[in-house]
Structure formats: C-alpha cells, structure tokens
DOTORZA-473946 format. One line per 10 residues: number of its first residue (from 1); their letters; for each residue x, y, z of N, C-alpha, C. Coordinates in steps of 0.02 Angstrom, whole numbers, padded with zeros to 5 digits, always signed. Layout:
N
NUM	a	X/Y/Z/X/Y/Z/X/Y/Z | ...
end
This chain:
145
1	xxxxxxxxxx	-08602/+04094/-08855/-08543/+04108/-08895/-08488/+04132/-08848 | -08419/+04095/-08860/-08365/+04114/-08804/-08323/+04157/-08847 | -08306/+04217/-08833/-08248/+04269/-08863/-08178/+04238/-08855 | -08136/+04234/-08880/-08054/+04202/-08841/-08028/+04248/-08866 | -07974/+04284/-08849/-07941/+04338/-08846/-07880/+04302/-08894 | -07860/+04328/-08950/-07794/+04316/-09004/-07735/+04338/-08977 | -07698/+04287/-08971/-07634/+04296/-08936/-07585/+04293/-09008 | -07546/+04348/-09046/-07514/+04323/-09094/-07421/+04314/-09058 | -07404/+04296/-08987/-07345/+04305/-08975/-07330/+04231/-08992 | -07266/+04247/-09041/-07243/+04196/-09076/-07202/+04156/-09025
11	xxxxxxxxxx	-07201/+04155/-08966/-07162/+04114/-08886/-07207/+04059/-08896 | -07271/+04072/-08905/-07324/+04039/-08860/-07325/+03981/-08917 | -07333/+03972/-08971/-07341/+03934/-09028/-07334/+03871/-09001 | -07380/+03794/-09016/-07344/+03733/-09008/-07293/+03693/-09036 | -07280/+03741/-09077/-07200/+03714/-09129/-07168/+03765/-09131 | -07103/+03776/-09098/-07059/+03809/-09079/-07035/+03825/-09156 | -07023/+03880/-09183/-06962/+03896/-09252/-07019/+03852/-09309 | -07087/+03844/-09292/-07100/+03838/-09346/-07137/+03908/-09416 | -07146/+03968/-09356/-07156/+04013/-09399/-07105/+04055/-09415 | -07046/+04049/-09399/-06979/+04067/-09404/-06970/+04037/-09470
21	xxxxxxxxxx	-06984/+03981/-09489/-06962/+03934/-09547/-06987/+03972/-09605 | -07074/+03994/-09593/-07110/+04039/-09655/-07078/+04090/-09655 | -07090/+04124/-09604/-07058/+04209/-09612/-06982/+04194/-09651 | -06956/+04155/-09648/-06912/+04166/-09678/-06882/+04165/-09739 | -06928/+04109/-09746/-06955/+04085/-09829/-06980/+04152/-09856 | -07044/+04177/-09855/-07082/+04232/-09878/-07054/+04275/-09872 | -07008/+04314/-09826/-06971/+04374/-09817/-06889/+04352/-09884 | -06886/+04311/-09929/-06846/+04302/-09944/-06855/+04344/-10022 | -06805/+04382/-10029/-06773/+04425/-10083/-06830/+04419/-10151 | -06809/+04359/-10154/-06849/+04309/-10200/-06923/+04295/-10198
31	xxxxxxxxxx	-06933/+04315/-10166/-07042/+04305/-10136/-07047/+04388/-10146 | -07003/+04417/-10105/-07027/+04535/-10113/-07018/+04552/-10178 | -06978/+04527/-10206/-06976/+04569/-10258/-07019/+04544/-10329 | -07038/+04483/-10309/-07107/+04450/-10368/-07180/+04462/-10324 | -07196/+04461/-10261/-07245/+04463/-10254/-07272/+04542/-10221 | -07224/+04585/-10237/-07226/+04653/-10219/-07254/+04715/-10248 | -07323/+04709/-10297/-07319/+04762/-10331/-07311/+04844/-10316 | -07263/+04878/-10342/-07228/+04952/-10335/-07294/+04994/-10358 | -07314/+05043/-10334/-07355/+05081/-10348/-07319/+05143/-10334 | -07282/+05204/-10407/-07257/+05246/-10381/-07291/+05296/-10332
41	xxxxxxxxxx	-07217/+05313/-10307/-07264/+05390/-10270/-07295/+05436/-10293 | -07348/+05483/-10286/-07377/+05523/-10301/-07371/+05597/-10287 | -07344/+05658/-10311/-07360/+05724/-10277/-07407/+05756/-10314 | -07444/+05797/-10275/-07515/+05831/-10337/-07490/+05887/-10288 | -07509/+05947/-10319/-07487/+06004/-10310/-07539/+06069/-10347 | -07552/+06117/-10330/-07587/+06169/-10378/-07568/+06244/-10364 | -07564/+06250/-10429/-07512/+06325/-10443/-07595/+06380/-10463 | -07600/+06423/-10455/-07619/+06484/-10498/-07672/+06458/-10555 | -07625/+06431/-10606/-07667/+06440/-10657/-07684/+06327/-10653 | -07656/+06298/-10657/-07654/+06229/-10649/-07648/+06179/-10597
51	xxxxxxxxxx	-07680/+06113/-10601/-07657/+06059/-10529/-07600/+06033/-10577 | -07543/+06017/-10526/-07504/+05965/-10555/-07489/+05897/-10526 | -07494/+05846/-10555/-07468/+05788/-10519/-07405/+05760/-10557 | -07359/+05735/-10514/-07302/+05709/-10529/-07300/+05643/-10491 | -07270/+05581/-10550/-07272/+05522/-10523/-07183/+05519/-10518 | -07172/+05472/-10484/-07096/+05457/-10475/-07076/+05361/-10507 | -07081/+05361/-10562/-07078/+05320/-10603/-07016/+05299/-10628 | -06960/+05273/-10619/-06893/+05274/-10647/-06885/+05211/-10684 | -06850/+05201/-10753/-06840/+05144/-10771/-06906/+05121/-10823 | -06948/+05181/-10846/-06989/+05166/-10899/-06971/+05233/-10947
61	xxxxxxxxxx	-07001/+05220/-11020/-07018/+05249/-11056/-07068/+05270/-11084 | -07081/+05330/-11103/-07142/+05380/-11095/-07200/+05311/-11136 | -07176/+05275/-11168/-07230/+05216/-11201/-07241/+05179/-11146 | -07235/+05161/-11117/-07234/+05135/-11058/-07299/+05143/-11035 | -07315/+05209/-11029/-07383/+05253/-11001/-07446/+05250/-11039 | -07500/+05244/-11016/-07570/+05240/-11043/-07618/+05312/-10995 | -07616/+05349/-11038/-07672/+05399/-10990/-07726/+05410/-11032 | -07774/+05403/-10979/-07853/+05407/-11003/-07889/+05462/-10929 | -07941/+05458/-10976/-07994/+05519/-10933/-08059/+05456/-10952 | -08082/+05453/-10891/-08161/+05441/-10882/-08194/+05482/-10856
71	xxxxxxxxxx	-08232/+05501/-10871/-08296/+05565/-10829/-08225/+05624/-10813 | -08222/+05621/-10743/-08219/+05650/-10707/-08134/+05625/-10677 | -08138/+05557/-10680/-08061/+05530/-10657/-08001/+05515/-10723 | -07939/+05535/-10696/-07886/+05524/-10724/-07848/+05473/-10702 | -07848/+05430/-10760/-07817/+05344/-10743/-07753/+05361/-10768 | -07689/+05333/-10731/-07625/+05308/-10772/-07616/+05230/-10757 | -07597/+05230/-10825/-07566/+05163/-10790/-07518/+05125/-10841 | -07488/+05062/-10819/-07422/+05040/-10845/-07422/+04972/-10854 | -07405/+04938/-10906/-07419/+04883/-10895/-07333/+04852/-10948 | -07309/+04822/-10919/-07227/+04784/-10933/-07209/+04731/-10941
81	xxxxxxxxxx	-07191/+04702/-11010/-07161/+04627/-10997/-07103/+04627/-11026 | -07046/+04599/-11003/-07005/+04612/-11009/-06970/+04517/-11018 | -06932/+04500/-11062/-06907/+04421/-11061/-06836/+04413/-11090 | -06801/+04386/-11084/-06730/+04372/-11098/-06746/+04333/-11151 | -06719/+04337/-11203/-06734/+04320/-11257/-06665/+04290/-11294 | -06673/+04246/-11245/-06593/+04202/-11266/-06610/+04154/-11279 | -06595/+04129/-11363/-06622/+04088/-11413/-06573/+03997/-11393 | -06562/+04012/-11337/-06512/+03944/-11305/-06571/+03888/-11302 | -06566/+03835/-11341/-06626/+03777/-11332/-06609/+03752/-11227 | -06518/+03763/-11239/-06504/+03726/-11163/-06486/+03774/-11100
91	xxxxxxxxxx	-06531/+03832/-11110/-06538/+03865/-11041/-06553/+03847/-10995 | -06509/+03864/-10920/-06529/+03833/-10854/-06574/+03888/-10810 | -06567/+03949/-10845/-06625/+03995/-10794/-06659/+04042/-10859 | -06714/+04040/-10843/-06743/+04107/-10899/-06799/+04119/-10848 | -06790/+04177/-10886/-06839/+04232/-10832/-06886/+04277/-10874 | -06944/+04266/-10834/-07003/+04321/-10890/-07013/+04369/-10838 | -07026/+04422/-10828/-07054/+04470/-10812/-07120/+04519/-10811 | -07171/+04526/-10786/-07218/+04565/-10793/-07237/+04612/-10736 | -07254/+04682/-10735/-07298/+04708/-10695/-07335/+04768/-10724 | -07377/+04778/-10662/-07423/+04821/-10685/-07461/+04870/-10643
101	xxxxxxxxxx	-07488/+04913/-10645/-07502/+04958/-10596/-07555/+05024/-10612 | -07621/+05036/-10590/-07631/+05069/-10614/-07660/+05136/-10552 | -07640/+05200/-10565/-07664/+05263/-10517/-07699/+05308/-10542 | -07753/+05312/-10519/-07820/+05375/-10510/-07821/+05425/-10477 | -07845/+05482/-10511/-07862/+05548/-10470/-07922/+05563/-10481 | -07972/+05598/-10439/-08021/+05617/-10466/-08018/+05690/-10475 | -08041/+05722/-10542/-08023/+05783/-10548/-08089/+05839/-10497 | -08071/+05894/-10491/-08114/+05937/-10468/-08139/+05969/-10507 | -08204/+05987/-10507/-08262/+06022/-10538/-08211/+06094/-10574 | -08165/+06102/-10527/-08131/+06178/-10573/-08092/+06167/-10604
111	xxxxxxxxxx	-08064/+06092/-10621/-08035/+06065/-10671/-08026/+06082/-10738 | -08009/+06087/-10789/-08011/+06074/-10874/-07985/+06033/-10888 | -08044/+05970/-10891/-08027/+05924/-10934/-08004/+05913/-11005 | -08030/+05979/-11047/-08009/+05972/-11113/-07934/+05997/-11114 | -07887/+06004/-11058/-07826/+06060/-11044/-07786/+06018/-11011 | -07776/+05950/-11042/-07717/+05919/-10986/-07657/+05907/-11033 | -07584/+05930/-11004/-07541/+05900/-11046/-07493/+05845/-10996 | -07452/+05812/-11039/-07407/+05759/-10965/-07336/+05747/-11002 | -07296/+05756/-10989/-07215/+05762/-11011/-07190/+05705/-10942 | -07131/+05671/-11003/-07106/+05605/-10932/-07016/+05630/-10965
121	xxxxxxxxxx	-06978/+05646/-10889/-06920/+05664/-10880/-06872/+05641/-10847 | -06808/+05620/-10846/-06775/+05593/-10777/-06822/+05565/-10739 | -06876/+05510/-10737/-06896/+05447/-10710/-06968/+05492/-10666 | -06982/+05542/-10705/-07039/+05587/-10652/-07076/+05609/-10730 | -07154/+05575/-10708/-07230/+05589/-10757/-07232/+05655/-10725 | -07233/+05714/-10766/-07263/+05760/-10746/-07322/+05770/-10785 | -07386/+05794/-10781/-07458/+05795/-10786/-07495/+05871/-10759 | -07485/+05914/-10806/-07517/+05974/-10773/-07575/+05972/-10807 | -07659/+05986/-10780/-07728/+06013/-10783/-07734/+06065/-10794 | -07741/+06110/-10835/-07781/+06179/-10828/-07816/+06186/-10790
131	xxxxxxxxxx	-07830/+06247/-10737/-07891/+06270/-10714/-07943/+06283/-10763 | -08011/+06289/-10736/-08079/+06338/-10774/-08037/+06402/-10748 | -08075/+06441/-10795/-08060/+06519/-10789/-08109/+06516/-10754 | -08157/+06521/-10729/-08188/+06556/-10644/-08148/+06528/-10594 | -08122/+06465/-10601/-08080/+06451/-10536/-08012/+06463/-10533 | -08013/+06498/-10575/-07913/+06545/-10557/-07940/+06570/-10504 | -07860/+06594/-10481/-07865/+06622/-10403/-07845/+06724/-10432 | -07913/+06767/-10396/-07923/+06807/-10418/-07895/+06848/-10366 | -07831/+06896/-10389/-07824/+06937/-10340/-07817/+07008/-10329 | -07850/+07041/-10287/-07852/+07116/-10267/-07841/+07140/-10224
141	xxxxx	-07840/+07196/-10212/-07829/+07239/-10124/-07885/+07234/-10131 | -07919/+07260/-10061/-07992/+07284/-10032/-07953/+07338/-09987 | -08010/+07396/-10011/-07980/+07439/-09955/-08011/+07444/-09910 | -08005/+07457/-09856/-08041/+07484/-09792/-08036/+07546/-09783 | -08125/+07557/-09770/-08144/+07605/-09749/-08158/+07620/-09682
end
C-alpha cells in the first residue's frame, strides 16, 4: 500500500479556474443563505438559586418555540414555513421558505425539573431551572480557631 501525501494547493490543479468556477457558484448569496442552517447562540449561566440559558433568536414568535424535557435533557426547537401567498396564477418568482433547528442541554442532577419557566423578549428565549434545595449554594463564615 503506497501513502501519497494530499496536496489541496489550488496552483497545482490540471484545470486552471476550474475550482474558482465552483467556489464561486457555492459561495454565492443564493447557495449561504438556503443551504445554511442558523443555529442560535447559546449563553447558560447559574445564579444562586437557578441555571439560566438564553438563546439569541430574533425574528420569531414565542409560538414559534417547542420546549420539551426528556429524562434528563432539555430540547428546544423551531420549526418555520413561511410562503408568499400571492394568489397571481402569472407569477414570475415565488418563494417558499422553511427552517428548522433544534438545541439540547443536558440538565444536572441538582437541577428541578419540575421548576422550569422560559419567557421570549426582544429576540432572546430566556429559560430559567430551579435548583434542588440541597444544591443551593450554602453560605457561612467558619471561624478559626
């Protein structure tokens, strides 16, 4: 068996500007923004008494959202179709729209699952967990002796 070492420098190619031709095609406006699915950002965070996660979601409405609990994990997710609904028999462009997306957390054992609430604001899922009461954060002096 002979190893050959992968050369990807696009000089070397035997057709000059022929991968110039794709990249340019596929890098086109029109290919990113249909074959791109957006998965918002995520911040999870934990306060005292709760975890919070905040999605950065803009341009939906709180129906929009599906949240479920399995076991242990917290699914969101979104699913969109959207169509121009222009009753023209002699339209020259119509456009349908769909996407979809879905994000998991897995909760921690000091979790409360039965304790989640989620409010959607200015284009941000907020999602706070209750802690268990043994896993609040317990605090005291210690003195030294």
């Amino acid at each position: 068996m002979t190893l050959v070492k992968f050369n990807n420098n696009r000089n070397q190619s035997l057709l000059p500007g022929f991968n110039d031709v794709f990249d340019s095609i596929f890098n086109d406006t029109f290919f990113n923004d249909r074959m791109v699915v957006r998965v918002p950002a995520a911040n999870v965070s934990e306060s005292e008494n709760n975890f919070h996660v905040e999605l950065a979601a803009p341009g939906l409405k709180k129906e929009d959202f599906k949240l479920s609990l399995d076991r242990n994990v917290l699914n969101i997710s979104v699913e969109q179709r959207r169509e121009d609904n222009n009753d023209q028999k002699n339209y020259s462009k119509r456009e349908y729209s769909y996407s979809s997306w879905v994000r998991s957390f897995t909760l921690l054992e000091s979790a409360n699952a039965d304790n989640i609430e989620a409010s959607y604001t200015d284009g941000v899922l907020k999602i706070d967990i209750a802690k268990r009461e043994e896993a609040k954060l317990v605090r005291r002096q210690i003195e030294i002796k």
